[in-house]
C-alpha positions as CSV (number, residue, x, y, z in Angstrom):
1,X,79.7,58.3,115.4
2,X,80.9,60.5,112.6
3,X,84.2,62.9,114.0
4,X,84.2,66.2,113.8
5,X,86.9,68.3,111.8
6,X,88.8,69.1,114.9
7,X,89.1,65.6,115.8
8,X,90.5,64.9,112.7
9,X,92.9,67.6,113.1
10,X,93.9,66.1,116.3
11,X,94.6,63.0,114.9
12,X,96.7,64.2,112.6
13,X,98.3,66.2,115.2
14,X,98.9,62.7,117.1
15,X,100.4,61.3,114.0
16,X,104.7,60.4,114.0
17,X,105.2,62.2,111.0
18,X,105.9,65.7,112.6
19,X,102.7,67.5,111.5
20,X,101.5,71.1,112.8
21,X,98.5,72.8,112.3
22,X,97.5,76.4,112.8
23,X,94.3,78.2,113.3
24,X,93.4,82.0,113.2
25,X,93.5,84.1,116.0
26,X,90.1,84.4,116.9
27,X,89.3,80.1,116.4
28,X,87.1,79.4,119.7
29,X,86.2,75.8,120.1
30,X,82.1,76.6,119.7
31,X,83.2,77.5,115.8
32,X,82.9,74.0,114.7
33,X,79.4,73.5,116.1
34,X,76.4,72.2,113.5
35,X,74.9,75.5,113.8
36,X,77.4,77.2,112.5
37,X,78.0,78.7,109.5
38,X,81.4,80.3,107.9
39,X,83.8,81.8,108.1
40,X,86.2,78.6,109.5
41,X,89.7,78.6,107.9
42,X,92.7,76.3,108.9
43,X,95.7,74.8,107.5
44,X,97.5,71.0,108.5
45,X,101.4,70.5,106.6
46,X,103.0,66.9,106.4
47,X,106.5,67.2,105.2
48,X,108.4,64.9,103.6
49,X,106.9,62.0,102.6
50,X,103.6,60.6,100.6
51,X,100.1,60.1,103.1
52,X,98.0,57.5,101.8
53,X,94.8,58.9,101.0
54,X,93.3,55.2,102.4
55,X,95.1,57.0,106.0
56,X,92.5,59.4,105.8
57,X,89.6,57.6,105.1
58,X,87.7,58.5,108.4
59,X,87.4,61.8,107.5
60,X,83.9,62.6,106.9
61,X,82.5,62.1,103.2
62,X,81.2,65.6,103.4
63,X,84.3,67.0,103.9
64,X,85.3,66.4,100.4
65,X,88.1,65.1,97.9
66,X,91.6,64.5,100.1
67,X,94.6,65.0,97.3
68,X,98.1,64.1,98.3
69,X,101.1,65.0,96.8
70,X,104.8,63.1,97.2
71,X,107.4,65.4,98.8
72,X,104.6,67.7,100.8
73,X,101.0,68.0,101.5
74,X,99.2,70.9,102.0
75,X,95.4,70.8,103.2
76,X,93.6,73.8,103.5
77,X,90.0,73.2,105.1
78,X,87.8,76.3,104.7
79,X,84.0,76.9,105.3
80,X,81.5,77.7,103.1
81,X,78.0,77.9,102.9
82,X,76.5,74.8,102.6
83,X,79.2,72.3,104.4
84,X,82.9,72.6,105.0
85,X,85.6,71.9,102.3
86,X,88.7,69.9,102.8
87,X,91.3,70.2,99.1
88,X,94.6,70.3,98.8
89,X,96.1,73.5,96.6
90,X,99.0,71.2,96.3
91,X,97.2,67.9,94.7
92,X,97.0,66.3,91.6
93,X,96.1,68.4,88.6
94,X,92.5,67.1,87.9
95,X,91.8,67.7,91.6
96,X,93.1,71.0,91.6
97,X,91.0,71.8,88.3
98,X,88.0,70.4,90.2
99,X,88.3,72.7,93.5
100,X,89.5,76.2,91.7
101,X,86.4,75.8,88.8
102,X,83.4,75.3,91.7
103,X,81.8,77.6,91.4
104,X,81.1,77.8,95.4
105,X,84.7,78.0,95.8
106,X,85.5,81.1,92.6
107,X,82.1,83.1,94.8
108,X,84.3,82.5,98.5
109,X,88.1,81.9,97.0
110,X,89.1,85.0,99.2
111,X,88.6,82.9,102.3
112,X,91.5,80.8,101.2
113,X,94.0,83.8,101.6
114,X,94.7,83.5,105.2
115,X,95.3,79.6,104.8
116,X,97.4,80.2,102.0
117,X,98.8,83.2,103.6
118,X,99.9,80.9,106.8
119,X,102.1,78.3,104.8
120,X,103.2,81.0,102.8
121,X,104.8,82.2,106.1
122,X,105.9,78.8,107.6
123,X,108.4,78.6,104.5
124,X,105.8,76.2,102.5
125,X,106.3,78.3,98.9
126,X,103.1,77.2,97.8
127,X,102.7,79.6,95.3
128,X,106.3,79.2,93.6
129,X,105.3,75.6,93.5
130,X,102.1,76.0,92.1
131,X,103.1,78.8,89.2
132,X,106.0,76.1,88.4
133,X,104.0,73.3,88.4
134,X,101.7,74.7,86.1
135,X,103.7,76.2,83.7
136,X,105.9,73.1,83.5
137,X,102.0,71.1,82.4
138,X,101.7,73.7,80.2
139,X,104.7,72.8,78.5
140,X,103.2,69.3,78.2
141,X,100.2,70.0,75.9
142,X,101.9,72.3,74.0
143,X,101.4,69.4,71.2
144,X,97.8,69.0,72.3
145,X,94.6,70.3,70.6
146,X,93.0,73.3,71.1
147,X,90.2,72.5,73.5
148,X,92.8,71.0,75.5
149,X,95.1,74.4,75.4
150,X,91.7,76.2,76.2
151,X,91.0,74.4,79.6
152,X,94.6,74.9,80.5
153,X,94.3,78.4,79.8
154,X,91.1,78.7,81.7
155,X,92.8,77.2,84.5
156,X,95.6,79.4,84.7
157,X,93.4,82.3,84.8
158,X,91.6,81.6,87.9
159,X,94.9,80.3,89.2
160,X,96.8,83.4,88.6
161,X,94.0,85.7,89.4
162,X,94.1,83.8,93.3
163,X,97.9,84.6,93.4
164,X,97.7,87.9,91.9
165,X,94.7,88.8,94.2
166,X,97.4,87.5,97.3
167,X,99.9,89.7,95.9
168,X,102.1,87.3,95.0
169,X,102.4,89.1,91.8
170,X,106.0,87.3,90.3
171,X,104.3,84.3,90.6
172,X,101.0,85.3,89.0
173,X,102.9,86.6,86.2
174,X,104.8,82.9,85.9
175,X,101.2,81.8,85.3
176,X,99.7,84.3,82.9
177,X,103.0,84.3,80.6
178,X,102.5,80.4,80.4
179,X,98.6,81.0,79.6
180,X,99.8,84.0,77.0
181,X,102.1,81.3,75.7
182,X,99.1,78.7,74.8
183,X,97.1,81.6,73.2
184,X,100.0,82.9,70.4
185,X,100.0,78.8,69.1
186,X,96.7,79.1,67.5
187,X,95.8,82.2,65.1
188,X,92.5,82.1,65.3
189,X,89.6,85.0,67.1
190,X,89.2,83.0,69.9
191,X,93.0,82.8,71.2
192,X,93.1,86.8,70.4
193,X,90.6,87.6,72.9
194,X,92.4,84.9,75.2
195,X,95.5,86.8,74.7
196,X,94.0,89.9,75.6
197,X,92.5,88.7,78.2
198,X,96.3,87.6,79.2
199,X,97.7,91.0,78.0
200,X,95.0,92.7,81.2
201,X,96.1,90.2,83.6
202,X,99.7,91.0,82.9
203,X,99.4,94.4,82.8
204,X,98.1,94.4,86.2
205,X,100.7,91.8,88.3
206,X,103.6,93.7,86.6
207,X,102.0,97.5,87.8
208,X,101.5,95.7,91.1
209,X,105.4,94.6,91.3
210,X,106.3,98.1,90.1
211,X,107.9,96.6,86.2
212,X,106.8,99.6,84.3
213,X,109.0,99.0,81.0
214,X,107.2,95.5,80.8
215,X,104.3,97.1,81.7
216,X,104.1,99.4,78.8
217,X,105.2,96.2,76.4
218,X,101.9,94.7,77.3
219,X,100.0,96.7,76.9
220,X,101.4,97.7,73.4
221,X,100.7,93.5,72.6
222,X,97.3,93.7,73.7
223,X,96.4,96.5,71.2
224,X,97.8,94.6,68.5
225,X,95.4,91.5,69.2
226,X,92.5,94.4,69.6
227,X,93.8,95.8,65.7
228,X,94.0,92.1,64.7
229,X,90.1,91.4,66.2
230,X,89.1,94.7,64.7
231,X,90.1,94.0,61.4
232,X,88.4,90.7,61.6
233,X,84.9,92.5,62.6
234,X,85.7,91.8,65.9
235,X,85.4,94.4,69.1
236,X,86.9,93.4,72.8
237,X,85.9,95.7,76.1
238,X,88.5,97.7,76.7
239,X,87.8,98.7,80.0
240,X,90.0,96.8,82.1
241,X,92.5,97.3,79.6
242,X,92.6,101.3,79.4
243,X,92.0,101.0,83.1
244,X,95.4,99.2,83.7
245,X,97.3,101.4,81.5
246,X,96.1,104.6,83.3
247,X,97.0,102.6,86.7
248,X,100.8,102.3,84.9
249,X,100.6,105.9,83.9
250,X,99.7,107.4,87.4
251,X,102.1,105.2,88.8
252,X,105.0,106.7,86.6
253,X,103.5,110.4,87.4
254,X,102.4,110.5,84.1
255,X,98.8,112.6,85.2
256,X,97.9,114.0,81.7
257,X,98.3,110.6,80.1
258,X,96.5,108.7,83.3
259,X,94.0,111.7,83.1
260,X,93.6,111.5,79.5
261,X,93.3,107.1,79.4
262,X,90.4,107.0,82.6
263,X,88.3,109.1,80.1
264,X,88.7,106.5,77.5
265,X,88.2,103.6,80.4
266,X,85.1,105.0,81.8
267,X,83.6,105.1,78.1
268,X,84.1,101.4,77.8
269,X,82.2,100.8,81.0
270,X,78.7,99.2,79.5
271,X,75.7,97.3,80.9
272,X,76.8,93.5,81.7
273,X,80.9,94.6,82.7
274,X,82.2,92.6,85.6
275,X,81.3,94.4,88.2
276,X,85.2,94.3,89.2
277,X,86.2,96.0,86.2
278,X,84.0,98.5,86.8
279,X,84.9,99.3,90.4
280,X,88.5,99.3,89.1
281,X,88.2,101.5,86.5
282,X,85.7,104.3,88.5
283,X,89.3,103.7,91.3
284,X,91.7,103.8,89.0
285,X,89.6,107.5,87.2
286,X,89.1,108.7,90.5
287,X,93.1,108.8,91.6
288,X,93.8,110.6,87.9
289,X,91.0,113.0,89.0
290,X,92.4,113.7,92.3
291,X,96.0,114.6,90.9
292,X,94.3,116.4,88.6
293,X,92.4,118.4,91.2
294,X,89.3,117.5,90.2
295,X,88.1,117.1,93.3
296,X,83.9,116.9,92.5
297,X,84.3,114.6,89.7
298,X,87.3,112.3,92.4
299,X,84.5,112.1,94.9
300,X,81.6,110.9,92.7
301,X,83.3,108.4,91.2
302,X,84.9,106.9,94.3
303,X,82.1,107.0,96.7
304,X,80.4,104.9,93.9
305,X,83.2,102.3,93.7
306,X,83.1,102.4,97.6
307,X,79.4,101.5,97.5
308,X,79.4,99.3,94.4
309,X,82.4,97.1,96.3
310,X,80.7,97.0,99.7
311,X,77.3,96.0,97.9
312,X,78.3,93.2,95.4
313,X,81.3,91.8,97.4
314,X,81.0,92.4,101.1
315,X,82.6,94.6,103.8
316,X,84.9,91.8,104.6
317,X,86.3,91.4,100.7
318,X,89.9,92.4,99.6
319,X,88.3,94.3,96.8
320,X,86.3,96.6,99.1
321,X,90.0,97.3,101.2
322,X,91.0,98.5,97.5
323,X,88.4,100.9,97.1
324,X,89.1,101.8,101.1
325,X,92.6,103.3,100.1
326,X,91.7,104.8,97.1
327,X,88.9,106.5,99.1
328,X,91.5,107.2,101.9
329,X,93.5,108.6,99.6
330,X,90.8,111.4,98.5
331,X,90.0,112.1,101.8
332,X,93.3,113.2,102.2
333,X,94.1,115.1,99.6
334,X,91.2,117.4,99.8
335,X,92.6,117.8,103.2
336,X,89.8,115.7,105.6
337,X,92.6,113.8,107.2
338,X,91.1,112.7,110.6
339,X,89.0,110.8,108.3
340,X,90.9,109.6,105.9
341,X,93.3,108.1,109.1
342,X,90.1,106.3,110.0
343,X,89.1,104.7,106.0
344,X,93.0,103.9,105.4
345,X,92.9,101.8,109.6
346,X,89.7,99.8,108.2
347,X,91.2,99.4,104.7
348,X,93.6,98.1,107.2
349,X,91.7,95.8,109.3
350,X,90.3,93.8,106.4
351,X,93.3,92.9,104.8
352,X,95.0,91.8,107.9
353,X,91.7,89.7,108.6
354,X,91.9,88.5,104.8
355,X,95.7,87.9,104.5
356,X,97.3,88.2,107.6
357,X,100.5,87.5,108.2
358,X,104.0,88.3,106.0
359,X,101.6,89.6,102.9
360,X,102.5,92.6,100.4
361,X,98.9,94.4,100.7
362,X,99.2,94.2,104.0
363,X,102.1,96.4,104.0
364,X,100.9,98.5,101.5
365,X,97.8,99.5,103.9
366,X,100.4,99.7,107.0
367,X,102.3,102.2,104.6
368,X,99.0,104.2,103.9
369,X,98.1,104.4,107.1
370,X,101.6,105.8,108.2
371,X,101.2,108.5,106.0
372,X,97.8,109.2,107.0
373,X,99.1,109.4,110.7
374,X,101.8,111.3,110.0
375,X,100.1,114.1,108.4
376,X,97.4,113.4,111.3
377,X,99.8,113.8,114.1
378,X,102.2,116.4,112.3
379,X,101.5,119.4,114.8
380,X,100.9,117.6,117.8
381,X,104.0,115.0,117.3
382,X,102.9,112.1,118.4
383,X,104.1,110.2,115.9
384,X,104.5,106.5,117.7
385,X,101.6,105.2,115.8
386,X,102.7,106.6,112.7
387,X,106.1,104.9,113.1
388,X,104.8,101.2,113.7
389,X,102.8,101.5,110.6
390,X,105.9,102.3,108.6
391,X,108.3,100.0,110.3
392,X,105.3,97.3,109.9
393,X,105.5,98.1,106.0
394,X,108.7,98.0,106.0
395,X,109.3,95.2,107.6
396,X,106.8,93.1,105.5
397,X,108.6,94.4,102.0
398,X,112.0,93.3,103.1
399,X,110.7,89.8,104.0
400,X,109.1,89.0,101.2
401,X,110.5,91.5,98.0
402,X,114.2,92.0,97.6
403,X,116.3,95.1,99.2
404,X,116.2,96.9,96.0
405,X,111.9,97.0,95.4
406,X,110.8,100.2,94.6
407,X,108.0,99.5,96.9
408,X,110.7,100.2,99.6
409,X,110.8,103.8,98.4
410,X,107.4,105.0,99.4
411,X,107.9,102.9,102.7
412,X,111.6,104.3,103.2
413,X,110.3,107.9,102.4
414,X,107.3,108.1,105.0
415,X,109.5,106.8,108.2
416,X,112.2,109.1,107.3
417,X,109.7,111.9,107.4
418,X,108.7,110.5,110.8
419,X,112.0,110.3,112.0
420,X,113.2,113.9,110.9
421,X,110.1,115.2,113.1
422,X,110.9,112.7,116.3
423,X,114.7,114.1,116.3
424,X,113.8,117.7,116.0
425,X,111.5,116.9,119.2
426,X,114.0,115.4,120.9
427,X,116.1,116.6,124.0
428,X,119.1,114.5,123.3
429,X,121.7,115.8,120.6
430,X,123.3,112.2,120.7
431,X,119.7,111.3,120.0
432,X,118.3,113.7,117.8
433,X,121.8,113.3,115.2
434,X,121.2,109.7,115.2
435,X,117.8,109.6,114.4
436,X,118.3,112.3,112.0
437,X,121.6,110.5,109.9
438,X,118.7,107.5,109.8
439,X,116.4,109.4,108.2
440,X,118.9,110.7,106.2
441,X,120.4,107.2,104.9
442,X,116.5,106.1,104.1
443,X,115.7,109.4,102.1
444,X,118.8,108.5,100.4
445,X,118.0,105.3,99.4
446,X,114.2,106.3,98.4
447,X,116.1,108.5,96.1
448,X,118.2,106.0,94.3
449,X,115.0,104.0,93.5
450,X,113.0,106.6,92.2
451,X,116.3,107.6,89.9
452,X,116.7,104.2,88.9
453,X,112.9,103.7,87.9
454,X,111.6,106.7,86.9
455,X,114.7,108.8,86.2
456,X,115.4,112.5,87.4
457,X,112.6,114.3,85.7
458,X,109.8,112.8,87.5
459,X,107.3,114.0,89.9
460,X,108.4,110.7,92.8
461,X,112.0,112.3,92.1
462,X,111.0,115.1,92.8
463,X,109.0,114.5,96.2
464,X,112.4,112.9,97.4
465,X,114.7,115.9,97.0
466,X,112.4,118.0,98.5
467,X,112.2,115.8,101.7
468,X,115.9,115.9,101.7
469,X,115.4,119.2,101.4
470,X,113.7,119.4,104.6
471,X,116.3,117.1,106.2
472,X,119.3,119.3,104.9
473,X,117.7,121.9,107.0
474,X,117.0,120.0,110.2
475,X,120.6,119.0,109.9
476,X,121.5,122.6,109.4
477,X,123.0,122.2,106.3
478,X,121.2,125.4,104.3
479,X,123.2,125.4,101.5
480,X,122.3,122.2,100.3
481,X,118.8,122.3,101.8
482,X,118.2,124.8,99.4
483,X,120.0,123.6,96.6
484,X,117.6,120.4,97.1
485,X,114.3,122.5,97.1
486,X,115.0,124.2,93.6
487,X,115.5,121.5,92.0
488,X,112.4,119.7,93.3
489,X,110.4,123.3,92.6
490,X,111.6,123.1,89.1
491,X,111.0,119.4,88.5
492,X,107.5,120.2,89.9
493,X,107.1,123.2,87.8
494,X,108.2,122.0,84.4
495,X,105.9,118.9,85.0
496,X,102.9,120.2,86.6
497,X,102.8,123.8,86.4
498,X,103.0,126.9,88.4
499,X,99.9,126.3,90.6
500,X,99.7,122.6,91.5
501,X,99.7,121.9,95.0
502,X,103.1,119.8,95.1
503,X,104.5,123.0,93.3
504,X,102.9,124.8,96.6
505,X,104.3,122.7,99.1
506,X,107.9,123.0,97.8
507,X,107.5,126.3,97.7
508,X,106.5,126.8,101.0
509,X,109.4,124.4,102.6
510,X,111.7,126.8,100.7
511,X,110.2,129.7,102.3
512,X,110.7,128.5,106.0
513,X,114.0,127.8,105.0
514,X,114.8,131.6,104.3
515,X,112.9,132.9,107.0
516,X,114.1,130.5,109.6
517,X,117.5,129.4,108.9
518,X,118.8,132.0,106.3
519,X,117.6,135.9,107.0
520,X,116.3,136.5,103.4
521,X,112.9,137.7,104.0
522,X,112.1,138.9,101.1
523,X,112.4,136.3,99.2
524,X,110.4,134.3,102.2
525,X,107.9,136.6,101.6
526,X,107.2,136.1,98.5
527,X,107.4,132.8,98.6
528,X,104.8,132.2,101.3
529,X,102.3,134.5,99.7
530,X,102.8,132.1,96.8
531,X,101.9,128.7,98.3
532,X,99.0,130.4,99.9
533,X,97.4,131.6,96.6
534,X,97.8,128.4,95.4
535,X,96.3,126.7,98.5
536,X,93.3,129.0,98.6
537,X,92.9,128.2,95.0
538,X,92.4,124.4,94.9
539,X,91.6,123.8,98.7
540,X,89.8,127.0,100.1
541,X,90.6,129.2,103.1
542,X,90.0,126.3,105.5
543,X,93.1,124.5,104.1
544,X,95.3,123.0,106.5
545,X,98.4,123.4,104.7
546,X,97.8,127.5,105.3
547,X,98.8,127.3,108.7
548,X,102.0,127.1,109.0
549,X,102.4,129.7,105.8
550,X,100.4,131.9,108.2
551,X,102.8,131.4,111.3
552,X,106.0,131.9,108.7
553,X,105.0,134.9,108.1
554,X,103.8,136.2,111.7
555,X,107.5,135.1,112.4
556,X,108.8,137.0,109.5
557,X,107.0,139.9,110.2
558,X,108.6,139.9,114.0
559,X,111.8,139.7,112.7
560,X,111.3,142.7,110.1
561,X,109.7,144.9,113.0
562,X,106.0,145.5,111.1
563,X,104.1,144.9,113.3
564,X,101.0,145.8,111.3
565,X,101.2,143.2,109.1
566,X,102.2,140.6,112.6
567,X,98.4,142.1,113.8
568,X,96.9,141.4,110.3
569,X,97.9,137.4,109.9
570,X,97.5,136.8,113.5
571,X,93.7,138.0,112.6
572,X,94.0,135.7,109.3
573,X,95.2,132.8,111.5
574,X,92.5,133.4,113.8
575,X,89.7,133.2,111.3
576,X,91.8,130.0,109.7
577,X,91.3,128.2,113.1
578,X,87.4,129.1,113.4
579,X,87.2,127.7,109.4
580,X,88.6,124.2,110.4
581,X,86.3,123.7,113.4
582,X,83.7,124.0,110.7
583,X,85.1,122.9,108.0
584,X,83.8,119.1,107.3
585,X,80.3,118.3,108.1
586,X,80.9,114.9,107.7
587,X,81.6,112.9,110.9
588,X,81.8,109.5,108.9
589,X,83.3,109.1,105.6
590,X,81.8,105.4,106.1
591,X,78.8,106.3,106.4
592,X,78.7,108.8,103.6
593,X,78.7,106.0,101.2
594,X,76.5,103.6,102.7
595,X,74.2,104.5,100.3
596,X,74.3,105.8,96.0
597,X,72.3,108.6,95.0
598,X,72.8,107.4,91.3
599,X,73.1,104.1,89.1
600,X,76.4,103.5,87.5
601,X,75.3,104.5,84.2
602,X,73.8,107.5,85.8
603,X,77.8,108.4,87.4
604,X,79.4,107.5,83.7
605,X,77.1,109.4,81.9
606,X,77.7,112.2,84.2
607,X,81.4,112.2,84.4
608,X,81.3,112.1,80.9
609,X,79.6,114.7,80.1
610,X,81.4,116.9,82.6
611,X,84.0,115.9,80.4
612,X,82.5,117.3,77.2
613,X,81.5,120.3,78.7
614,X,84.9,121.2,80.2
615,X,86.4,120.2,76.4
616,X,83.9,123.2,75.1
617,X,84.6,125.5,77.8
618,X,88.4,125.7,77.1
């Protein structure tokens, strides 16, 4: 009788040579029944020394090719339609070509995460090992011809793309450099669009690891293998490309440039595009749209990429979690945070049921969600589950990055915010100054990140002296409280103009600082009025932001003794209240994209011709 795949597990379990296996949380024994059908995922280590593949014989034939490797081997068994699959990720080369070219395996690779995922945890450093390993091979046939350079290459790119998709981005990059390395030995059209091909995947691992100055070098290489193709009556898509940089520009808080490089990206999107690339680049356009406040033109082209991701890849795919937060992070900033809390926890969801474990997007999503339930919770204070999202992010980025990551920043930033609100909530002084010097030491910290990447005149500079801002006053230290809000108002100011809504904000946290803490209620005044024309402006009168301008100045009335004007915004406030009860008719951000109203041409012909109108109209 033919055993099943757990009693080959358990025999290796039995076996001297100290193995362990792991299965996911949910594994229930009736999994692994003929009738059914995937998802199954597992992973078996033996340390140490070489397994025979003749030990393994009486594993089924159907399970597929068994590779060992001296020093370690890693099985991963994984499900797929049509049988289950037993490789190694850390056999023999010609094995390893075999399993990561099926084509079954490039349509399901995602599945693979959480294996991977597990020895990644366990200390296995499977991808180190595999980025070396392959880069050392490619050293080998440097001296070979070009077919055999062009199969490495290939290789390399569906290798990379599986750690780059993991977020194991240093790794990822090991493996494109040593692909990008094989294209510049041949002068000839076919390695040019390799390299640009190489130029795109390197572009995007470094924006993911946050190395902006090589970023911008890449993406200054790949245009001059686009001028040398041009030249030779040759034209690459330069989608993914423009799409990447504006993804590098919107990271730096460049949001003319990123504005100005989606328009460019969403031109090159053309019948037959990956249907990746063209999620990516309606994501990437969105975000530049949403900074931009264009808030119609944000929502069109996200709800698309929402639909196009959940239609071609699945509800359970990493690449619909990416379009999750980028939809999240709309909802939010045209101020539907109850659902944005509830995109940002299934963005969530999938990637913990995709990578599980100590993984980087993980963290990310923990860190979104933090935010999300921060804002969510900010005038009812109930912040715990808006701290274990943060300390989950943080948590994850210390384990696996080093202390000094920028992606500690954002992380840093959003539990010192947290923490700031639980100490001024809190009946303990002892308490409340502790908690507050913590926040303190994290906002600190955020700072010197930001300064060190992007420099003092920058909008993520900015955004941290203004939460110090806020701290300085918690800590009742005015003086520098306010010293800290000027200079992120002027930042602010010089970078996005007088009427942006981060302008608005700082504005407004400078105003409760003169009305509460320092008397000058003129200048409060005028300061509050300020935000809320702005917030009126790009959000309406249902904006949430408006209420606590509203109560400033019901306070600041009190204290001035006119009591007309305490009557007159307690009526505004009033109204405000009936506005939000009202104010989205949409009680399921899911379920508003289920479906598309319009093709993707249809969305990129109409963006773009929003586009030229708005270039006529100014």
């Amino acid at each position: 009788m033919e055993p099943s795949l757990l009693d080959c597990l358990r025999v290796l379990g039995r076996e001297e040579r100290g193995v362990w296996g792991f299965l996911p949380a949910d594994f229930e024994l009736e999994m692994l029944s003929p009738s059914f059908n995937p998802v199954w995922a597992a992973c078996v280590w033996l340390p140490a020394e070489r397994v025979p593949v003749e030990n393994l014989v009486w594993i089924p034939q159907h399970l597929g090719d068994i590779c060992s490797l001296t020093g370690g081997l890693a099985l991963i068994c994984c499900g797929f339609e049509g049988g289950l699959g037993l490789i190694s990720l850390l056999g023999i080369h010609d094995c390893f070509q075999t399993f990561m070219c099926n084509q079954t395996v490039l349509c399901c690779r995602h599945l693979l995460h959480h294996c991977f995922q597990a020895l990644m945890d366990h200390g296995v450093k499977v991808a180190s090992v595999l980025a070396y390993s392959f880069s050392r091979r490619c050293s080998y046939i440097a001296e070979s011809d070009a077919a055999v350079k062009e199969k490495a290459i290939q290789i390399g790119f569906v290798l990379g793309g599986f750690l780059s998709d993991a977020g194991w981005y240093s790794d990822a990059e090991k493996v494109f450099l040593s692909c990008l390395q094989l294209c510049t030995l041949h002068d000839e059209i076919l390695h040019w669009f390799r390299a640009v091909e190489c130029c795109v995947r390197l572009l995007h691992v470094r924006n993911g690891n946050c190395k902006y100055h090589l970023g911008e070098e890449t993406f200054k290489l790949a245009q001059s293998y686009m001028d040398k193709l041009a030249k030779h009556g040759q034209q690459a898509n330069k989608a993914a490309l423009y799409g990447e940089l504006c993804a590098l520009l919107f990271a730096k808080s460049h949001y003319d440039e990123a504005y100005k490089w989606c328009i460019e990206a969403m031109k090159e999107i053309t019948v037959g595009l990956p249907v990746k690339v063209v999620v990516d680049v309606l994501r990437q356009a969105s975000k530049a749209c949403v900074v931009k406040r264009e808030f119609k033109k944000a929502e069109q082209l996200i709800k698309h990429a929402v639909y196009l991701a959940r239609e071609h890849f699945g509800a359970k795919h990493p690449k619909y979690s990416d379009t999750l937060l980028d939809y999240g992070f709309y909802l939010l900033n045209v101020d539907n945070i109850c659902q944005s809390v509830a995109i940002y926890q299934t963005a969530l969801d999938i990637r913990q049921s995709v990578f599980g474990g100590k993984n980087i997007h993980v963290a990310t999503a923990h860190e979104d969600l933090a935010y999300s339930s921060y804002v969510h919770q900010y005038s009812s204070g109930k912040f715990d589950n808006a701290l274990f999202h943060a300390e989950r992010a943080i948590g994850i980025i210390t384990h696996i990055l080093p202390e000094d990551h920028l992606l500690l920043a954002s992380s840093k930033r959003v539990k010192a915010l947290i923490l700031e609100e639980i100490a001024i909530d809190c009946h303990n002084k002892e308490t409340e100054q502790r908690l507050l010097q913590e926040a303190h030491d994290l906002h600190l910290s955020s700072l010197q990140l930001a300064k060190k990447a992007f420099g003092e005149f920058n909008v993520q500079t900015a955004k941290h002296y203004g939460n110090l801002g806020r701290l300085y006053q918690s800590m009742r230290k005015f003086k520098e409280a306010e010293e800290m809000h000027i200079k992120a108002i002027q930042i602010k100011e010089q970078l996005l103009g007088q009427e942006d809504y981060e302008v608005a904000l700082s504005v407004g946290h400078l105003a409760s600082l003169y009305n509460y803490d320092m008397n000058q209620y003129e200048n409060a005044e005028k300061l509050y009025l300020r935000s809320i024309a702005i917030g009126k402006k790009l959000f309406g009168e249902g904006y949430s932001g408006l209420e606590y301008d509203y109560r400033g100045l019901i306070k600041l009335y009190n204290s001035i003794g006119n009591y007309e004007k305490v009557f007159e915004y307690h009526n505004i406030l009033a109204n405000w209240n009936r506005l939000r009860d009202r104010q989205f008719s949409v009680t399921d951000a899911l379920e508003d994209v289920s479906t598309s109203p319009q093709s993707t041409e249809e969305v990129v012909q109409s963006f773009l011709m929003s586009q030229s109108l708005d270039g006529q109209s100014s």
